[in-house]
C-alpha positions as CSV (number, residue, x, y, z in Angstrom):
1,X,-3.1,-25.4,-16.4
2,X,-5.8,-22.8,-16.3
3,X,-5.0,-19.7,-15.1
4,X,-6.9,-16.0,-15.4
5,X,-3.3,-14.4,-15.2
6,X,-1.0,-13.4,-18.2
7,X,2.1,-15.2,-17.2
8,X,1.0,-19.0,-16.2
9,X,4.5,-19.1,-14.6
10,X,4.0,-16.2,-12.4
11,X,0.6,-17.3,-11.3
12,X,1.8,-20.6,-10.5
13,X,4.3,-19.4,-8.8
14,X,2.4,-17.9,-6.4
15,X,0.4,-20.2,-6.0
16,X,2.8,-23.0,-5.1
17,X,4.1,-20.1,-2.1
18,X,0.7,-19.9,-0.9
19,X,0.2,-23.5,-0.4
20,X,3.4,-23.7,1.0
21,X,2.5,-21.1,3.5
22,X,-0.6,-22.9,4.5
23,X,-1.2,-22.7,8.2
24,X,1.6,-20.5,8.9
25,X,2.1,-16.8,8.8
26,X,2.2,-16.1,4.7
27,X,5.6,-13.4,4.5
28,X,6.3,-12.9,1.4
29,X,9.5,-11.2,-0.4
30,X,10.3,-9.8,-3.8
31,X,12.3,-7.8,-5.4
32,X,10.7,-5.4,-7.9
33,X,11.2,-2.2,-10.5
34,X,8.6,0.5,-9.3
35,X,6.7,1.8,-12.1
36,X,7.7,5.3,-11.5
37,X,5.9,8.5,-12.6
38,X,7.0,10.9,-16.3
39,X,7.7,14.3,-14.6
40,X,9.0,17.3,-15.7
41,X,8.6,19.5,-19.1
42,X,10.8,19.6,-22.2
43,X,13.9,18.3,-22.2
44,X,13.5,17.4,-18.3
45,X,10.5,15.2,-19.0
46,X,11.9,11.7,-17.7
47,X,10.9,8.8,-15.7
48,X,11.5,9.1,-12.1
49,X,11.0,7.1,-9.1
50,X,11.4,3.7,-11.0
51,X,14.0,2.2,-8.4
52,X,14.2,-1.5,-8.2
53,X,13.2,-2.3,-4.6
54,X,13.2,-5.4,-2.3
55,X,10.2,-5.9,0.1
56,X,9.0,-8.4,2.5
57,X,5.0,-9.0,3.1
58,X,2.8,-10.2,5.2
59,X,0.2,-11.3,3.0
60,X,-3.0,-13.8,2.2
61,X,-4.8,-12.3,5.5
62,X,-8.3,-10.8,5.6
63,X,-8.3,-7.1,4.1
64,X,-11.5,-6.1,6.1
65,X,-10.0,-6.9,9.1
66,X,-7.4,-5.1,8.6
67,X,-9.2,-2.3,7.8
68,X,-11.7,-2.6,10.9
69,X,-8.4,-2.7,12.9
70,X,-7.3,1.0,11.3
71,X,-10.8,2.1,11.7
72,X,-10.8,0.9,15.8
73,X,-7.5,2.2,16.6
74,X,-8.6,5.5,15.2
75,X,-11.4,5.6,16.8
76,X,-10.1,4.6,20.7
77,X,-7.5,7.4,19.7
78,X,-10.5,10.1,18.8
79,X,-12.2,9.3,22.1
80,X,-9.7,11.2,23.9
81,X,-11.2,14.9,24.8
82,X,-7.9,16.4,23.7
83,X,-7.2,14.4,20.7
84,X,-7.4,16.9,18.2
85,X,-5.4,19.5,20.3
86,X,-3.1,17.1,21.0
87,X,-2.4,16.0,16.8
88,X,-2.4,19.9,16.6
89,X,0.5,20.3,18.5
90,X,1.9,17.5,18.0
91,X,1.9,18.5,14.1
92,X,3.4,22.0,14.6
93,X,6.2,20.5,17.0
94,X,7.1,18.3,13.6
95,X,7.1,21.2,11.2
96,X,4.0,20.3,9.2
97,X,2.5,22.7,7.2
98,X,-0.1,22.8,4.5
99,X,3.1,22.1,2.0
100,X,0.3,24.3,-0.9
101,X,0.3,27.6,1.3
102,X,2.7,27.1,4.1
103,X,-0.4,27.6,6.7
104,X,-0.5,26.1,9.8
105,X,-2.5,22.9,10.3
106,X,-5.9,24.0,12.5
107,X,-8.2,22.3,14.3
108,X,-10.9,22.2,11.5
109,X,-8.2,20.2,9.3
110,X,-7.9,17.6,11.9
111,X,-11.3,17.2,13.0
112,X,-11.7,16.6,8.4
113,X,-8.5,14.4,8.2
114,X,-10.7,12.3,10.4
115,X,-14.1,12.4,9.6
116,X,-14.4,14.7,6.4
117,X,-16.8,13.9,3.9
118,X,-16.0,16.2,1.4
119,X,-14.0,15.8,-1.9
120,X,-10.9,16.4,-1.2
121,X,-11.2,16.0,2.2
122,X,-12.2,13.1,3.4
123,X,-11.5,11.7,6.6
124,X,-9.6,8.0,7.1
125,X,-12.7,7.3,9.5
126,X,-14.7,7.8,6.4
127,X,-12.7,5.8,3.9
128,X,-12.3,3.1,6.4
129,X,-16.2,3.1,7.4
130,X,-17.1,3.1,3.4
131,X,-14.9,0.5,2.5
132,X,-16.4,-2.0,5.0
133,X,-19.3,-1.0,4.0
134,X,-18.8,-1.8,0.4
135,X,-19.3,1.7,-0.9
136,X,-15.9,3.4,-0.9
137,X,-16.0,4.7,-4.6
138,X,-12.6,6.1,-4.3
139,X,-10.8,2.6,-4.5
140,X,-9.5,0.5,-7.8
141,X,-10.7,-2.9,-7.3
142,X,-13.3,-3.1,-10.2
143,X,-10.5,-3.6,-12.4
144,X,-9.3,-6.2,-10.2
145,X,-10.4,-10.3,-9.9
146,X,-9.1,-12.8,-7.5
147,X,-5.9,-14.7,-8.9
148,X,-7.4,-18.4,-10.0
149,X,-5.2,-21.4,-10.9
150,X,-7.2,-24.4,-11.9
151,X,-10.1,-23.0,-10.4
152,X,-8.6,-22.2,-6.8
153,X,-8.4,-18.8,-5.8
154,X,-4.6,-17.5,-4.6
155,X,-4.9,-15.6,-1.5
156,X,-3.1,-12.2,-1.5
157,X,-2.8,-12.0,-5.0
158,X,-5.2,-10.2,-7.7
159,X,-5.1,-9.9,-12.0
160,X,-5.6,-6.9,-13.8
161,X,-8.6,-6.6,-15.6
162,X,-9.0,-3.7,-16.7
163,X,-8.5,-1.9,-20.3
164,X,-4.8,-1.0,-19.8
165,X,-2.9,1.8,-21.6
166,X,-0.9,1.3,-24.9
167,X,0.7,4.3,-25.1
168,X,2.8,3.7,-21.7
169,X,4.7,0.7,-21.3
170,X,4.8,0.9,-18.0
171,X,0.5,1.5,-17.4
172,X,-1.0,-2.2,-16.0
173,X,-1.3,-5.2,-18.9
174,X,-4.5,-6.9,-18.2
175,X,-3.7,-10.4,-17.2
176,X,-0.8,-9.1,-14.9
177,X,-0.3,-10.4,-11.8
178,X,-0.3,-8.5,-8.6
179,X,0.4,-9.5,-5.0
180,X,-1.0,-7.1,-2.1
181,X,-0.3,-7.0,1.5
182,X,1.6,-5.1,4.4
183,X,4.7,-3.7,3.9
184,X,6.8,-5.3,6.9
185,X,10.4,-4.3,5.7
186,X,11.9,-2.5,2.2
187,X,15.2,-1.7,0.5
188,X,16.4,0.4,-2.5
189,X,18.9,-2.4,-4.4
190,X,19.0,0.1,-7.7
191,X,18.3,3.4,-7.8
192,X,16.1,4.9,-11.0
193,X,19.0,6.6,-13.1
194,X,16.8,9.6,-13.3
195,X,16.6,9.5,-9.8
196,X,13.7,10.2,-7.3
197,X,10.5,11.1,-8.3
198,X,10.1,15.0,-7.6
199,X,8.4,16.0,-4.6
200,X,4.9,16.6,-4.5
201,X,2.7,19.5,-2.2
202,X,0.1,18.3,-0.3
203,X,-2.6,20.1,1.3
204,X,-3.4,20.4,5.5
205,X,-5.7,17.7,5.5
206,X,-3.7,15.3,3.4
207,X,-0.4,16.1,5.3
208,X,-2.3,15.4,8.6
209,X,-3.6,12.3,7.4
210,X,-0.5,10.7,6.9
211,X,1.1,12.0,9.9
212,X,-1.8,10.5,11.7
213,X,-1.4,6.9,9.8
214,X,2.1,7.2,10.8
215,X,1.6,8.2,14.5
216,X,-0.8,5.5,15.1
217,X,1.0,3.0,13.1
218,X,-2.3,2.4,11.8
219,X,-1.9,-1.4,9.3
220,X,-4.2,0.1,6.3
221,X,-1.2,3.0,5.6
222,X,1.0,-0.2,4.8
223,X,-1.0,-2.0,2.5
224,X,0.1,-1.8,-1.0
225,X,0.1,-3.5,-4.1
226,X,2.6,-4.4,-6.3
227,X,2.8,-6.1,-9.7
228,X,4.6,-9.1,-10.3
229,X,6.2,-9.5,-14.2
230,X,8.1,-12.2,-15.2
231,X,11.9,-11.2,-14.9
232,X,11.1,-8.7,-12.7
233,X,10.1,-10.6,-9.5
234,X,13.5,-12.1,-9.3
235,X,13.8,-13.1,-5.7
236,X,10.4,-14.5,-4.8
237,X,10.9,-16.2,-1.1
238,X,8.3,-17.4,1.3
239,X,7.6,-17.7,5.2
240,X,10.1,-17.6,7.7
241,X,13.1,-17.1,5.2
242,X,11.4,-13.9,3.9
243,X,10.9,-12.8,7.2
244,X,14.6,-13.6,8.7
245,X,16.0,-12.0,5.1
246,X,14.3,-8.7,6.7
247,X,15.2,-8.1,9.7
248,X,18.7,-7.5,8.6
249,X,16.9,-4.8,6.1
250,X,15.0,-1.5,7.4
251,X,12.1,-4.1,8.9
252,X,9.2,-1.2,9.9
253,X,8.4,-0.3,13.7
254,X,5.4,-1.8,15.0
255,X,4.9,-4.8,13.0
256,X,1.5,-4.7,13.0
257,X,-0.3,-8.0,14.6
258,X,-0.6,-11.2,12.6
259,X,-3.3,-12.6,14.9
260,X,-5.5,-9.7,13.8
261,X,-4.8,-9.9,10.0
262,X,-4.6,-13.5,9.1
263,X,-8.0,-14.7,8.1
């Protein structure tokens, strides 16, 4: 068995749940520890956030088009004259704020969560437009290959390549194994005993994009990626048993197509 992966059994695995999938949607779900984040100073420096979580995914569909399907809805929904009025308004009616100075969200900050360029502010148009275009520099896939098992790739499913971190056990082990794909439904089944990681402040632009992602139910907000260890992917299931397992969970509004994902 050759494998580019760590864990041959993970990586075959997958691999048996992909061909199993073959010609039919590819939902996918796992349960998983979150790696968390080391917060806090002193005594309160602790690992938060590292809940073990069950997801379902649609996965093993065409990334690109996924992202050209962002970047289209986006743009029909920037072709309205009162667009950014409208996500002005529409953000003050919700309460957000620039969480940094407690100023209200303008104009400029929409027209940037859009189409900025700039560091620090640049636009999901932007991201979206770069990474079809190959030049999105902003991304982490150079320390990423294709999962292969005896020389066929795994679709939906990438290894770790790059240098790693020794000093935290929970920074990425080259050779691990990580599935991607859109989060359809999730579920906290064990909270981290530290709790939840603590809360973050975000700035106008980056508050607006996510409220946007949200309001458009736009697929590239849902796409994650999630690493698959052995012991801790305990309930890998596949197709429409995945998918029937959650809708009893907290499934997430406006699936987004499969005829537009699937490659």
């Amino acid at each position: 068995m050759g494998t580019n992966a760590k864990s041959v059994r993970v990586a075959v695995h997958m691999a048996d749940m992909v061909e199993e999938a073959k010609g039919s949607p590819r939902f996918v779900g796992f349960a998983t520890r979150l790696a968390g984040e080391v917060q806090g100073a002193g005594a309160l420096k602790m690992r938060r956030g590292d809940h073990v979580m069950e997801y379902t995914l649609l996965t093993g569909f065409s990334y690109l088009n996924m992202v050209q399907r962002s970047l289209d809805t986006l743009t029909a929904a920037m072709a309205s004259p009162s667009f950014v009025s409208d996500m002005v308004a529409a953000l003050a009616a919700d309460g957000k704020v620039d969480e940094g100075t407690g100023a209200a969200i303008t104009a400029t900050d929409v027209i940037d969560a859009c189409t900025g360029t700039v560091r620090g502010r640049k636009g999901l148009l932007t991201a979206y437009s770069e990474t079809l275009a190959g030049t999105n520099e902003s991304t982490s896939e150079h320390v990423y290959d294709v999962l292969s098992v005896d020389g066929s790739d795994v679709a939906g499913c990438k290894v770790y390549t790059g240098a790693g971190n020794a000093a935290d056990p929970k920074a990425p082990v080259p050779g691990t194994v990580y599935l991607a794909g859109v989060v359809i439904a999730s579920k906290c089944v064990e909270k981290s005993v530290n709790g939840d990681k603590l809360p973050t402040k975000s700035g106008a632009v980056a508050v607006t994009k996510s409220f946007i992602e949200r309001t458009l139910d736009l697929p590239a907000s849902r796409y994650r990626t999630f690493r698959l260890l052995p012991g801790e992917a305990v309930s890998l299931k596949c197709g429409a048993t995945s998918f029937h397992a959650a809708e009893g969970g907290s499934v997430k509004p406006g699936v987004v197509s499969i005829e537009a994902l699937v490659a």
